[in-house]
C-alpha positions as CSV (number, residue, x, y, z in Angstrom):
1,X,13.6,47.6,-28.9
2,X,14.9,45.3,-31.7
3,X,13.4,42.1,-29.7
4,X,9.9,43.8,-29.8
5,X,10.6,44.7,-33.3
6,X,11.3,40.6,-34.3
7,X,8.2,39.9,-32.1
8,X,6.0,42.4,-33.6
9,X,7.1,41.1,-37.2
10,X,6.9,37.3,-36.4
11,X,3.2,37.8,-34.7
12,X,1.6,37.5,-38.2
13,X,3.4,34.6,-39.5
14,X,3.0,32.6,-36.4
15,X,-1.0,33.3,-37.5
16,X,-0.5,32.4,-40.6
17,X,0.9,29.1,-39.8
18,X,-1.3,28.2,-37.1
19,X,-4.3,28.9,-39.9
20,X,-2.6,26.7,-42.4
21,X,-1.9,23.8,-39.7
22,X,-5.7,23.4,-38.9
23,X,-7.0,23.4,-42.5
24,X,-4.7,20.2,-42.6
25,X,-7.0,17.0,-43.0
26,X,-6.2,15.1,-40.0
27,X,-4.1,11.9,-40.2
28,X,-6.5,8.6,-40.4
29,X,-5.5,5.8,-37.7
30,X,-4.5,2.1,-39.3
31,X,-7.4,-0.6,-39.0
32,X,-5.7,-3.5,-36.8
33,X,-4.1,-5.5,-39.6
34,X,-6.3,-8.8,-39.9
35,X,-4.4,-12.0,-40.3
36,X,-4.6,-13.3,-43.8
37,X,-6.6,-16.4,-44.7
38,X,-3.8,-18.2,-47.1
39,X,-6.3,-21.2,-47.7
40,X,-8.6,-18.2,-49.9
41,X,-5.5,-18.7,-52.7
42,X,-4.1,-21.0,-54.9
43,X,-1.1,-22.7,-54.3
44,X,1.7,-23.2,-56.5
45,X,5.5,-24.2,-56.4
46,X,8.3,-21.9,-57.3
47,X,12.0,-22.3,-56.9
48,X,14.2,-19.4,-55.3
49,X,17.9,-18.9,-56.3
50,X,19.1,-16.9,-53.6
51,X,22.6,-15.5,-53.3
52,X,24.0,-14.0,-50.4
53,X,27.0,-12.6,-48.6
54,X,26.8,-14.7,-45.0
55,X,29.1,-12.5,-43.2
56,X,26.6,-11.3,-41.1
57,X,25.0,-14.6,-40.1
58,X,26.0,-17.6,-38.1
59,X,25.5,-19.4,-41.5
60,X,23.0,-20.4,-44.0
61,X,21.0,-23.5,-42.6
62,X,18.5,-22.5,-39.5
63,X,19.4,-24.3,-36.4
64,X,16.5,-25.5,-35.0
65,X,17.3,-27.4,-32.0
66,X,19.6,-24.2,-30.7
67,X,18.8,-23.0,-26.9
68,X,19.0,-19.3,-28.4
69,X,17.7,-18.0,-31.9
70,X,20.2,-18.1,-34.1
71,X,20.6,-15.6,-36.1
72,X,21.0,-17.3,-40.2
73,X,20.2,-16.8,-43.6
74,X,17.5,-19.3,-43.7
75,X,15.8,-18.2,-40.4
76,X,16.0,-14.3,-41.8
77,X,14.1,-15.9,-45.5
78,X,11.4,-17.2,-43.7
79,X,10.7,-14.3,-41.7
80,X,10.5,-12.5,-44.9
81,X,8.5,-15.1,-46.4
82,X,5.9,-15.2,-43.6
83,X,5.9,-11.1,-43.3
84,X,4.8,-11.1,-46.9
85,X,2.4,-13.5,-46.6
86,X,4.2,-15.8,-49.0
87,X,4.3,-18.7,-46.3
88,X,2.0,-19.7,-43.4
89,X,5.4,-21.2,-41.7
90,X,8.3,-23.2,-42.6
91,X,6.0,-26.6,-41.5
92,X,3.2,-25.9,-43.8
93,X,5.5,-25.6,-47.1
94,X,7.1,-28.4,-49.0
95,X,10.6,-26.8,-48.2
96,X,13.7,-28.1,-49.0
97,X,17.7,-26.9,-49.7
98,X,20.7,-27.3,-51.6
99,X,24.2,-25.7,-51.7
100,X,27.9,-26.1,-52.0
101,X,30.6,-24.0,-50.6
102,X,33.9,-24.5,-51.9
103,X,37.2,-24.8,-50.0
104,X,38.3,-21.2,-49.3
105,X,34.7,-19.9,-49.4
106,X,33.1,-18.2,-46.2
């Protein structure tokens, strides 16, 4: 009897939420993502001071010539760079580093 009851009650409020659920405005698909045309914008040069805590990575400078990816700061920067669009690729930039690790320091 109570199980009825709980049915009986809940019948209405299942309606109601079904009612409010199709007056929702349906979710819109993403447009394919076209690639960006980086020769539309100006260039310029800027300088990044990056500080970071390495522990994570098999060091800061990407190793290029590596059978696997390695996984290091640099190679993680310019994924970031070329995600936002900031870079076409490590080639077409004039790129260049500079750091110092003192004894002690990992």
């Amino acid at each position: 009897v109570a199980l009825d009851a709980l049915k009986r009650d809940a019948a209405p409020l299942a309606a109601a939420l079904a009612a409010r659920e199709s007056k929702r405005p349906k979710k819109r698909r993403r447009k394919a993502q076209k690639p960006m045309d980086l020769t539309k914008y100006e260039a310029r040069d800027v300088a990044l001071w990056i500080a970071y805590d390495g522990g994570a990575y098999r060091g800061f400078a990407a190793q290029e010539k590596a059978e696997v990816d390695v996984d290091t700061v640099e190679r993680q920067l310019f994924q970031a760079l070329e995600k936002t669009c900031l870079v076409s690729g490590r080639d077409a930039c004039a790129y260049s580093r500079c750091g110092r690790t003192d004894k002690g320091v990992s």
